[in-house]
C-alpha positions as CSV (number, residue, x, y, z in Angstrom):
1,X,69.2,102.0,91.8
2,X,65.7,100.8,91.0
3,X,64.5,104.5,91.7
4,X,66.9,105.6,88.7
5,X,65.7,102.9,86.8
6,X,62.4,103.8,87.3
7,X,62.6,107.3,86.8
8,X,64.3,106.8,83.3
9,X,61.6,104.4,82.4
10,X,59.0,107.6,83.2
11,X,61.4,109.8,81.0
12,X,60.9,107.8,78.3
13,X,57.1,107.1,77.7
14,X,56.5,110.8,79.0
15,X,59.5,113.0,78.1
16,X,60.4,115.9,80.1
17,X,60.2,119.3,78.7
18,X,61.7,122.6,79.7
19,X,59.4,124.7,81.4
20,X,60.3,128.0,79.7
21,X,60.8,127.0,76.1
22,X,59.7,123.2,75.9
23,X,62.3,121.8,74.3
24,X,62.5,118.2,75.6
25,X,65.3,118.2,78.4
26,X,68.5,116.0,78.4
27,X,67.9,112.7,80.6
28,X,70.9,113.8,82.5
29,X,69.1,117.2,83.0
30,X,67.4,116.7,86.4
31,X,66.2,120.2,86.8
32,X,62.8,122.3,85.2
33,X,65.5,124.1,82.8
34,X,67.3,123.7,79.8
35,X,70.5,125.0,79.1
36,X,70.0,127.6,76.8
37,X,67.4,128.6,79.0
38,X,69.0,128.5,82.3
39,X,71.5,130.9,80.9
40,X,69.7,133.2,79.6
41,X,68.6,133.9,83.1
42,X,71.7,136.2,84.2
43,X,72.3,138.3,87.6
44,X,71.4,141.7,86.6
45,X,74.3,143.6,86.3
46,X,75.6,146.7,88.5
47,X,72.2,147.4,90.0
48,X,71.0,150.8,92.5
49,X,72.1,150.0,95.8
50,X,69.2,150.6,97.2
51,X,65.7,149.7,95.2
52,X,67.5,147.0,93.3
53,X,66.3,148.8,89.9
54,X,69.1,148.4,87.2
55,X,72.2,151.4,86.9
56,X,71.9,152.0,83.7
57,X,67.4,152.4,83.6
58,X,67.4,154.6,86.4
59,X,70.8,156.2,87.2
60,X,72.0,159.7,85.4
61,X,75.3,158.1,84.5
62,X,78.4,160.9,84.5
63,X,81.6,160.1,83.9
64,X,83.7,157.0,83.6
65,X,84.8,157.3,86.9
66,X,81.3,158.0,88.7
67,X,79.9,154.9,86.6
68,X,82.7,152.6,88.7
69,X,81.2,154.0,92.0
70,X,78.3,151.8,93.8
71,X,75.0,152.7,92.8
72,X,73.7,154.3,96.5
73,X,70.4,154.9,95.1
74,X,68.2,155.8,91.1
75,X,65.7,158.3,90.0
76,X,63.2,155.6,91.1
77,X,64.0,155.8,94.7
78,X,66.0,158.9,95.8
79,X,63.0,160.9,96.7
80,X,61.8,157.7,98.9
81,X,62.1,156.8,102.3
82,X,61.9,152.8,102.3
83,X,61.3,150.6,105.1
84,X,63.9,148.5,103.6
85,X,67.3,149.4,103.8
86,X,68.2,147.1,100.7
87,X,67.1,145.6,97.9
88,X,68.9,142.6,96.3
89,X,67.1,141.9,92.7
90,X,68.8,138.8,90.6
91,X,67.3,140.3,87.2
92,X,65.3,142.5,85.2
93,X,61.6,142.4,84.5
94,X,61.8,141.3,81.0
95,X,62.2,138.7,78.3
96,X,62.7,134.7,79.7
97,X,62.4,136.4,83.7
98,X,59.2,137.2,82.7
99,X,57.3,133.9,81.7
100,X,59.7,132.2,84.8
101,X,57.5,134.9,87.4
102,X,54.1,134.2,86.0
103,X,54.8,130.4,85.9
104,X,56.4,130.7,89.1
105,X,53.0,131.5,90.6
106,X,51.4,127.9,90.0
107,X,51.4,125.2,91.7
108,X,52.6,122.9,88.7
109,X,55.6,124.7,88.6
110,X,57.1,124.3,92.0
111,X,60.1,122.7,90.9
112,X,61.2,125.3,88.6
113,X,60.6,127.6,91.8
114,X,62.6,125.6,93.6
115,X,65.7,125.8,90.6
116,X,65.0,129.2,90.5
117,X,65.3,129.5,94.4
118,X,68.5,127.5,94.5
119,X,70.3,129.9,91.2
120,X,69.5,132.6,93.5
121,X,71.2,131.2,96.7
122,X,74.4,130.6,94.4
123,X,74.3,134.0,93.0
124,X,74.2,135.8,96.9
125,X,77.0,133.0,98.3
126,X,79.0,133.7,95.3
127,X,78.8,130.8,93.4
128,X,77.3,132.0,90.6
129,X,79.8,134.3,89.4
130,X,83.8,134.4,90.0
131,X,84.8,137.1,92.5
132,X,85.9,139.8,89.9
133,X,82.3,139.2,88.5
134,X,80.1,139.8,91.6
135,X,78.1,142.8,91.8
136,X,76.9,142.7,95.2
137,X,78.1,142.7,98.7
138,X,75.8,140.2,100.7
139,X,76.9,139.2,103.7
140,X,74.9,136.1,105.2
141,X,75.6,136.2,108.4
142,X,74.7,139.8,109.0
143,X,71.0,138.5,109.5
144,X,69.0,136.5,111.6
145,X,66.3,134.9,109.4
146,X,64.7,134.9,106.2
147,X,60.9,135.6,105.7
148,X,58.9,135.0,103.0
149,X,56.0,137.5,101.9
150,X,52.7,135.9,102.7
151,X,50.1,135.7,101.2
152,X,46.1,136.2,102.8
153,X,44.9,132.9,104.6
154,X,41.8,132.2,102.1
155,X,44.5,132.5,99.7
156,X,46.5,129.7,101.0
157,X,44.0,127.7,101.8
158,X,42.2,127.6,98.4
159,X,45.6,128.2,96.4
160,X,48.2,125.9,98.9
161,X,51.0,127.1,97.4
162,X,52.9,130.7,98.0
163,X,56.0,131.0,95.4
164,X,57.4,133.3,98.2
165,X,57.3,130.3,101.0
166,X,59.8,128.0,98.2
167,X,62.0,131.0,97.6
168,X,62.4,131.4,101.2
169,X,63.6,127.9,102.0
170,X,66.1,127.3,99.0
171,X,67.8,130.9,100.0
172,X,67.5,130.2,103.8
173,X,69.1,127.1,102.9
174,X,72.0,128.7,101.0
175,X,73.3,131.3,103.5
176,X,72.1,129.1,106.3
177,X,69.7,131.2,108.1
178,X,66.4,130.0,109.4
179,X,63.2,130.8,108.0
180,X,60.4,132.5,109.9
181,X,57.3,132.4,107.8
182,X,55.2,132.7,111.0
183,X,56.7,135.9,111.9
184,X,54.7,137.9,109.2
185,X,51.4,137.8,108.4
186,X,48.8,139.2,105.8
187,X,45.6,141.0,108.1
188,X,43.9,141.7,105.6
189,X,42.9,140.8,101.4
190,X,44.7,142.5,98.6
191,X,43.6,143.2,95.5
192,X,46.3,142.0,92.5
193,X,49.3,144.9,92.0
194,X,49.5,144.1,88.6
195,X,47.5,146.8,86.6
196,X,47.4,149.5,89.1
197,X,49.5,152.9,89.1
198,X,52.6,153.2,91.7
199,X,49.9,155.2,94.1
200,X,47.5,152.5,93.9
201,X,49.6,150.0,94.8
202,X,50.6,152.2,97.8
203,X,47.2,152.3,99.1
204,X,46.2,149.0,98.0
205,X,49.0,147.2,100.5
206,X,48.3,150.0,103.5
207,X,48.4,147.5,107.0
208,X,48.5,144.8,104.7
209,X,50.8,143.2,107.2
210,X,51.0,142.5,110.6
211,X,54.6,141.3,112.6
212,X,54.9,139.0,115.6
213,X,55.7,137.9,118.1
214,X,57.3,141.5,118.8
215,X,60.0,138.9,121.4
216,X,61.0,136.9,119.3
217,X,61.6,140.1,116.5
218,X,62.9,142.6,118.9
219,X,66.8,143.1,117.6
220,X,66.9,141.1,114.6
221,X,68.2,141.9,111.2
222,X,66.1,140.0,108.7
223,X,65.9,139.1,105.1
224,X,62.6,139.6,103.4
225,X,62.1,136.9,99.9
226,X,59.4,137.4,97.1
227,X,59.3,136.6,93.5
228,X,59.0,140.1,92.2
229,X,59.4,144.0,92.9
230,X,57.8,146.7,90.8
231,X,56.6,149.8,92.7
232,X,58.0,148.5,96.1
233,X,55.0,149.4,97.9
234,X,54.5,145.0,99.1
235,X,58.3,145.4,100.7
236,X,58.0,148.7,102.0
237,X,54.7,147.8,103.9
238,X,56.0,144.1,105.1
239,X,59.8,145.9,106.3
240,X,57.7,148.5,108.0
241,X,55.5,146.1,109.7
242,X,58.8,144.1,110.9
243,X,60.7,147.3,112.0
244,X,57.2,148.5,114.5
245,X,57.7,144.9,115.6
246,X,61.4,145.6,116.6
247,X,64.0,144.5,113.8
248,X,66.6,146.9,113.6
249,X,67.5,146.2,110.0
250,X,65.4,144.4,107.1
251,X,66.9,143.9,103.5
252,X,65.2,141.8,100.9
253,X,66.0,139.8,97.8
254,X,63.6,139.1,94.8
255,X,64.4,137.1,91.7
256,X,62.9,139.9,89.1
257,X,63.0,143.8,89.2
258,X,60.0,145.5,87.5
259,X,60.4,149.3,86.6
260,X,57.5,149.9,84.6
261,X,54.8,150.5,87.0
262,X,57.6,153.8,88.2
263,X,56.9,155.2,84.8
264,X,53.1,154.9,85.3
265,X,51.4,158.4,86.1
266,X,50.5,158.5,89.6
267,X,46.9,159.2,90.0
268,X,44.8,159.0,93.4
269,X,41.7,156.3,93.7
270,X,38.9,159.2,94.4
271,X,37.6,156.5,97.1
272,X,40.7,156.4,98.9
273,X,42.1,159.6,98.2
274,X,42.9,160.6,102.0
275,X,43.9,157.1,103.0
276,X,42.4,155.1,106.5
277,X,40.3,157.3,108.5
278,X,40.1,160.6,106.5
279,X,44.2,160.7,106.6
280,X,46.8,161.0,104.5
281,X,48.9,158.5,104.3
282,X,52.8,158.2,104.5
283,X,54.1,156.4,101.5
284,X,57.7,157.0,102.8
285,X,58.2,160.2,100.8
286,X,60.4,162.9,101.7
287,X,58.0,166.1,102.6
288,X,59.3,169.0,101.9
């Protein structure tokens, strides 16, 4: 009672605002979103099976009948060989998703990360959506754990705070399912995704990512959690690194699906244009 109290006296000298469009929040509201705004963040509707990317962007629709069938795979992904075997994205890269992903980065804004977290868990168990509504087919206990993408030790030690880490728990928490943050690792610094081409992303996270203990992995089916997924190259290199540790199965779930960085033109970085050691390396495409 005298913790209520307190916390409406704190509301009113120093109201709370919604961390998307600022409008001042309802004292009832105890969450980082309004409304309008909370709404406006919808699952994304009849996305590819496979990369997550939506139907209708990257799917040559046919007819009525081929549009009812489930998305197996997009022109993003069908010439691609993932690590993954699934990708569960909650909503496109654009509008209201947008400012959530770059807030969700700071520290300040752990709370709505949390919110954010917890919409997601609803929307995989279900809850978001009736049944006749649901566009996926998660099952939670088909895995083992959930594991968060990590981020590089100076990182974490001078940022203390991995958006990834808060996803991870409010989802583990939802289906149930531990989570394992120890069981990947970052081995070596990254430089940021966000400007660079599809191919240099791909050799920007090579053996970015290191999985262990191989015991503990061997025979699991996990469920990788990160904020966002544009070119796929962070998931591909972190499922990869889990599957040479021994998982036999690893799906992941993002809150936002980018597509832009697929319509970039590829182009090679001339300092790494044969990869590690003078070869080329194996994005995961189909060779011909």
């Amino acid at each position: 009672m005298a913790i209520a109290h307190l916390s409406s006296m704190v509301d009113l000298f120093f109201p709370r605002a919604c961390a998307l469009c600022v409008e001042l929040l309802d004292e009832h509201n105890r969450g980082c979103l309004c409304s309008h705004c909370l709404d406006l963040l919808i699952p994304l509707d009849d996305p590819c099976w496979k990369c997550g990317a939506p139907r209708g962007e990257g799917l040559k629709l046919g007819n009525e009948e081929n549009r009812k069938k489930p998305a197996r795979s997009c022109r993003w992904c069908k010439n691609r060989r993932w690590q993954f075997q699934r990708v569960f994205s909650f909503a496109i890269y654009s509008g209201s998703v947008i400012s959530a992903v770059r807030k969700m980065k700071e520290p300040a804004y752990e709370g709505l990360t949390r919110q954010l977290g917890d919409r997601i868990g609803d929307w995989l168990t279900g809850q978001l959506l009736p049944p006749s509504e649901q566009p996926i087919l998660f099952a939670p206990e088909h895995y083992d754990a959930v594991i968060p993408i990590p981020q590089h030790w100076f990182r974490k030690l001078t940022h203390r705070y991995n958006q990834a880490d808060v996803l991870a728990s409010r989802v583990g928490a939802a289906i149930d399912q531990p989570v394992r943050s120890k069981w990947l690792r970052r081995s070596r610094w990254t430089q940021k995704q966000g400007m660079k081409t599809v191919v240099e992303r791909e050799f920007n996270m090579l053996g970015a990512f290191r999985a262990g203990p191989a015991k503990a992995i061997q025979g699991k089916r996990l469920l990788l959690v990160d904020d966002v997924m544009t070119s796929g190259a962070t998931l591909h290199q972190a499922a990869s690194s889990l599957r040479s540790a021994g998982a036999i199965h690893v799906d992941a779930v993002v809150f936002a699906r980018g597509i832009n960085a697929s319509r970039v033109t590829p182009r090679t970085p001339p300092e790494n244009r044969h990869g590690p050691s003078g070869s080329s390396p194996d994005f995961g495409r189909k060779i011909h």
